[in-house]
N, C-alpha and C positions, 0 to 999 in steps of 0.2 A: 504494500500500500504506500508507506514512505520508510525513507530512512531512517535506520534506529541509529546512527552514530551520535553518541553522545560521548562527555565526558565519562573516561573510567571509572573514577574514584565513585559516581552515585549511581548505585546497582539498582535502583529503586527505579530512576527515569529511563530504563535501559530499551524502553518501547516507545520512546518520545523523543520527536528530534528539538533538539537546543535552538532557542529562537533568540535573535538579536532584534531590538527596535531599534533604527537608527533614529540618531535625536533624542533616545531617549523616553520619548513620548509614545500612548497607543491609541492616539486621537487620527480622526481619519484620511488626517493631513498627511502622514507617514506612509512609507511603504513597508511590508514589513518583510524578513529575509528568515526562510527555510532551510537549514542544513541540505544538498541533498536534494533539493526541488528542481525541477527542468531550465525555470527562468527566476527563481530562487527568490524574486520579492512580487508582493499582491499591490497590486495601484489601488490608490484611492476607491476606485469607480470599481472592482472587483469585491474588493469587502464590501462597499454600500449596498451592489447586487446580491451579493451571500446574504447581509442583514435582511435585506429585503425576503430572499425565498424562505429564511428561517420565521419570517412573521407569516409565510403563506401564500403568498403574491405569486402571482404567474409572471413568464415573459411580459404577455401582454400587459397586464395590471403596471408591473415592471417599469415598462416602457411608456406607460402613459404618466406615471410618478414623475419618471426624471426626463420625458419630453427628448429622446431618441426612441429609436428604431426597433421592435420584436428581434430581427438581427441581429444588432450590437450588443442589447441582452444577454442573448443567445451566446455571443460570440467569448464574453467576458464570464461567463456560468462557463464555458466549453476550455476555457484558458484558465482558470482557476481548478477548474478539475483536472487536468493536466498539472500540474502545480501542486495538487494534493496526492496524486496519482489513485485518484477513484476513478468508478465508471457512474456512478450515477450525484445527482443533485441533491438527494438526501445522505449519502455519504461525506460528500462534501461540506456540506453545511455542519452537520457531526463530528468533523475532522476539526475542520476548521474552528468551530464552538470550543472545543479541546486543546485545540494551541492557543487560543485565547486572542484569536484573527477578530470574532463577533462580538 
């Protein structure tokens, strides 16, 4: 699913990859960066999409929120699971709830 390399010394996280905020901050201005991930940081406009499917929202619904395209949506849910290496939008949002991306 993703990378488990973590630090050695905590056997405990040993199913969870190590995440860095850059800046510091986990505000949605940030990108954030996966050990391990294909394209390794989430843009802004990818978490806001996760937020969104995790309250329920379709593409479409989606798409009429943030005033783009079914598409782009699409395209940013299909890039973000690539980046978690799931196959489905309920995995993702799971995953990602779990790193502490939502």
């Amino acid at each position: 699913m993703y990378d488990t390399a973590v630090h050695p010394s905590n056997s405990t996280a040993s199913m969870m990859p190590m995440l860095h905020f850059p800046g510091g901050g986990d505000e949605l201005g940030t990108h954030k960066y996966i050990p391990g991930s294909r394209a390794r940081t989430f843009t802004p406009r990818q978490i806001e999409i996760m937020r969104w499917i995790a309250k329920g929202k379709s593409d479409w619904q989606i798409a009429q929120i943030l005033f783009i395209s079914n598409k782009t949506v699409n395209y940013h849910v299909e890039r973000a699971k690539q980046k978690l290496r799931v196959t489905t939008r309920t995995q993702a949002v799971l995953v990602a709830d779990h790193l502490g991306l939502l």
